[in-house]
N, C-alpha and C positions, 0 to 999 in steps of 0.2 A: 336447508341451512348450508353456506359456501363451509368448505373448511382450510383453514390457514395452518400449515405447518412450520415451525420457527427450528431451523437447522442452525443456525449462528449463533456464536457464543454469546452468552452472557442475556438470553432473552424471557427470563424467566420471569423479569421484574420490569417493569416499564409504563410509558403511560398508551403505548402500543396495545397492551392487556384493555383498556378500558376504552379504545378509540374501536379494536375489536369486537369489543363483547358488544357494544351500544349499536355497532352494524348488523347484529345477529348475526359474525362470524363462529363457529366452533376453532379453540386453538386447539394445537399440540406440540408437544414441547419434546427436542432430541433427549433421550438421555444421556446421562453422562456414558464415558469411555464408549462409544463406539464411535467408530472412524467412518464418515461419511463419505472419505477419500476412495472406501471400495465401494464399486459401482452396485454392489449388489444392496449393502445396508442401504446405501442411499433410496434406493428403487423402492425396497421394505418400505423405508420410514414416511414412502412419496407418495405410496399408491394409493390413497383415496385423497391426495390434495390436490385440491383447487389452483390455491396459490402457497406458495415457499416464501419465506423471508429466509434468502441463502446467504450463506456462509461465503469459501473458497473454496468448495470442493467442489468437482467440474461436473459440469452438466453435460455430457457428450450426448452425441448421437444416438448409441444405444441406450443411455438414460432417457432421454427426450421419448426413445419412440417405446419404450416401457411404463411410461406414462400417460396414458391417452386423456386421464381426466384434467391432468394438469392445463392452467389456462393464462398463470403470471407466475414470472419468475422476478422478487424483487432482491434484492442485492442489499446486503446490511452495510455501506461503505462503496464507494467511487469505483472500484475496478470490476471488469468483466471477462478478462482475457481466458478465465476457466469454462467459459458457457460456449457451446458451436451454433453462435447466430444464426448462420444460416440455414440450422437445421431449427433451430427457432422462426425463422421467417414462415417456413416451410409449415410449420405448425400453427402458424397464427399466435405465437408466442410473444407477448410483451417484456422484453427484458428491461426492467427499472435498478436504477441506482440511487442513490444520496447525496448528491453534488452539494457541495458547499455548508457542508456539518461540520466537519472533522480536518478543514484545514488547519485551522489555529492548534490542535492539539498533535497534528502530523511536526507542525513547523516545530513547536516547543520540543518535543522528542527528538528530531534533528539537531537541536542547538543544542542540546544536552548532550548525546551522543557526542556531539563533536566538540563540547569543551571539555568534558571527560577527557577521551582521548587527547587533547591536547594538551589537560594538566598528568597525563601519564595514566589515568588511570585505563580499564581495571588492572595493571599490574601493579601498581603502590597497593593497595587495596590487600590482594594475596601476599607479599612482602610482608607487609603488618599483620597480619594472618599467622605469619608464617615465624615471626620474630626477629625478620630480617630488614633491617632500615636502610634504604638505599635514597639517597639525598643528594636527587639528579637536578641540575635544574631542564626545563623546556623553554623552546622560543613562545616567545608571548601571542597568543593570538592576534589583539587588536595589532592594526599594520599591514596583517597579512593580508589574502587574497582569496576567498572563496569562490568556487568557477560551480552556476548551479544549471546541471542539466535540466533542462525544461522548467519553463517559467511561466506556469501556469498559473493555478488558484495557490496550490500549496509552493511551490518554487516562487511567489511573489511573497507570501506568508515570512517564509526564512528568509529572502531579501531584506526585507527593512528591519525586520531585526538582527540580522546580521550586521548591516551597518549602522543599527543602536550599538552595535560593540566594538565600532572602529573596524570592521574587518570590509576592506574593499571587495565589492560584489563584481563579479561580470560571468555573463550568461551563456547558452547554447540555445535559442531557440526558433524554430521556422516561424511561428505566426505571432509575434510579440505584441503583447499591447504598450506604442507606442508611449503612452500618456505613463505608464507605469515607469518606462524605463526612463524617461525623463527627468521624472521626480525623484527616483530614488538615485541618478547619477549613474546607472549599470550602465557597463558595455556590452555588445552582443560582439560574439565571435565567433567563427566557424569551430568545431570541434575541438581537429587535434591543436587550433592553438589553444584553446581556452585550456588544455591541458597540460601545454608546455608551462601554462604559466599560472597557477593555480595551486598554493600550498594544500587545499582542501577542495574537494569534488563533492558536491550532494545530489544523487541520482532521485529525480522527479518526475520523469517519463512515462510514459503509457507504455506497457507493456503489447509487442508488435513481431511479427515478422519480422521485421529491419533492426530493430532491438534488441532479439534475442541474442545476449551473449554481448551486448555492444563494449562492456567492459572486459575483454579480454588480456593476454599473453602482449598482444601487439600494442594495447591500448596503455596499458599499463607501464609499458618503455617509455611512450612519451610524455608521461607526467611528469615533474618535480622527484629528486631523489627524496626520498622522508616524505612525501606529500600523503594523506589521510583520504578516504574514501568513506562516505556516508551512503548509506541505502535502505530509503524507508518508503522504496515505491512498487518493485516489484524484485521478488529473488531472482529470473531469471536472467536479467538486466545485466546480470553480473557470472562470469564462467569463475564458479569456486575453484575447482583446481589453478587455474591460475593464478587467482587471488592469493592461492595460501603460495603459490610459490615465489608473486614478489611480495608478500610478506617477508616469508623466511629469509629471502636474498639482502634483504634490507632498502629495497628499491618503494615501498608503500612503509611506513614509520605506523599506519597504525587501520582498523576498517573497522566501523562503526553498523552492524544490520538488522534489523529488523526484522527482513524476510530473507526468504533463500528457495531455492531450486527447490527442493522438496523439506515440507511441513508435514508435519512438527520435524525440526534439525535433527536425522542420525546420533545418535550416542558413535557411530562409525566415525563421523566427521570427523575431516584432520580440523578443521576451523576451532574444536574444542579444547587441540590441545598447544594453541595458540596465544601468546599473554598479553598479544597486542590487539585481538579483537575485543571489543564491545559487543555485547549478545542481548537482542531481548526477541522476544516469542510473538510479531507481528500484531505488537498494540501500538504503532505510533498514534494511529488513528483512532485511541479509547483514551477519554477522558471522562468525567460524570457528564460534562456539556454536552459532548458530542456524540455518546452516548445516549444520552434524555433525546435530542434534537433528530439524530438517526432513525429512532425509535417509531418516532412521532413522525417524521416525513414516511418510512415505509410503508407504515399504518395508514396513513392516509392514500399515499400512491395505489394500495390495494383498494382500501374502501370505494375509493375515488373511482377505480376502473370497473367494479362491481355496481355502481349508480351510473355508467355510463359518462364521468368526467376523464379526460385525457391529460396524462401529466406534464405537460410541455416541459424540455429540458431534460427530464428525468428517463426519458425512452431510447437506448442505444440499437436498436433496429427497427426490423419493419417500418427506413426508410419510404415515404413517398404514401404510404397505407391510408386509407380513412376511412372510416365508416367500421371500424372494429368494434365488435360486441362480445360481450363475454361470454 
């Protein structure tokens, strides 16, 4: 009997449970409070699985080669930049992901973030808290100018509805679908302009080599004075000390995130003691839909690979491979 171990949040309920059991897989379920971010838990909680429906805690190398029995790594969610491929390749390792569940609930979480922050919150919010009423007005959204890094599945998501709210889109992206940008009227532009002229930035990128830190000290000069920065795609995408320092300067009006450099966010963090951040704990991408839909693609991606079907779309390595068996 294969056995499946479920390290990602929230997987203790699902119809994953029943797409498993009718395979004859064995599950096992993480417990709560332990951090699978240290290599060693992770290793413990690894060593007699088959296959993982993982989290974001990284799968290195010496993970990888501590695992001999392991044979799939599926991914609860779109990103992989934690797993070392090619130490996967090397393994005969199938790396799967979730494409196209959890946009719609990524976009809604961005638009939220960022109307928040543009009616002031969270700090009206603490104010009233606090029994001080401060009765600021802000500039209005609609009119303004939203500039969205990569305009992918999810960067296409918050597109059009961003300009359901009157807010003019224009883009950053290498490989655009033509037919999208058309329709929704977006301009594509090279970087640092999209930034000179862009009240609001919504970071949608793959997390890369070339990426890392792309929002930096220097990047951040070139935006709009007051201009808002959204980021519900990857933490590293963005260099935190710099962040809080055009915060503080008054040069960014306000940052909206999700994720960050390291998870779960420091109680150290200066970003907490900040009134112009929006804070949530790397759910853009959890809704009950997207959630239910995740569940049900992993489950399958697994089952699938244990009967010998191949998930087209859904495998980020072991380019060019064929004939893999389990």
């Amino acid at each position: 009997m294969p056995k499946v171990v479920c390290t990602a949040l929230n997987t203790q309920h699902g119809p994953h449970i029943d797409i498993f059991q009718k395979a004859g897989f064995e599950i096992d379920f993480a417990p709560d409070g332990v951090s699978f971010f240290e290599a060693d838990n992770l290793i413990r909680m690894l060593k007699d699985a088959d296959a993982v429906v993982a989290g974001s805690e990284p799968y290195t190398r010496h993970v990888l080669q501590s695992l001999p029995k392991l044979r799939v790594i599926a991914r609860s969610g779109v990103g992989f930049d934690a797993i070392d491929l090619a130490a996967c390749d090397e393994r005969d390792i199938p790396v799967c992901t979730t494409p196209g569940v959890n946009h719609d609930s990524v976009a809604e979480h961005t638009i939220a973030m960022l109307m928040g922050l543009v009616r002031g919150f969270p700090e009206l919010d603490r104010k009233v808290r606090k029994n001080q009423w401060k009765r600021v007005s802000h500039p209005r959204a609609m009119g303004r100018t939203l500039g969205i890094l990569g305009l992918g599945r999810i960067g296409q998501a918050v597109a059009w509805r961003a300009v359901g709210l009157g807010i003019k889109v224009i883009a950053y992206e290498l490989y655009p679908n033509q037919e999208f940008v058309k329709k929704w009227n977006i301009e594509l532009l090279d970087l640092d302009t999209l930034l000179a002229r862009s009240d609001f930035v919504s970071l949608h990128l793959p997390m890369s080599k070339e990426n890392f830190q792309l929002m930096n000290r220097e990047r951040f000069a070139k935006m709009k004075k007051g201009a808002i920065v959204i980021n519900t795609a990857r933490g590293p995408l963005i260099h935190e000390a710099d962040l809080c320092e055009a915060l503080k300067s008054g040069q960014l009006a306000g940052a909206g995130l999700d994720v960050f450099h390291t998870e779960p966010l420091p109680l150290t963090s200066p970003l907490l003691e900040l009134d112009n951040v929006l804070l949530a704990g790397h759910v853009a991408g959890l809704d009950d839909e997207s959630a239910h839909d995740t569940a049900k693609m992993y489950a399958e991606i697994i089952v699938g690979l244990w009967n010998g079907r191949w998930p087209e779309g859904c495998v980020q390595n072991l380019k060019g491979r064929t004939g893999w068996k389990w």
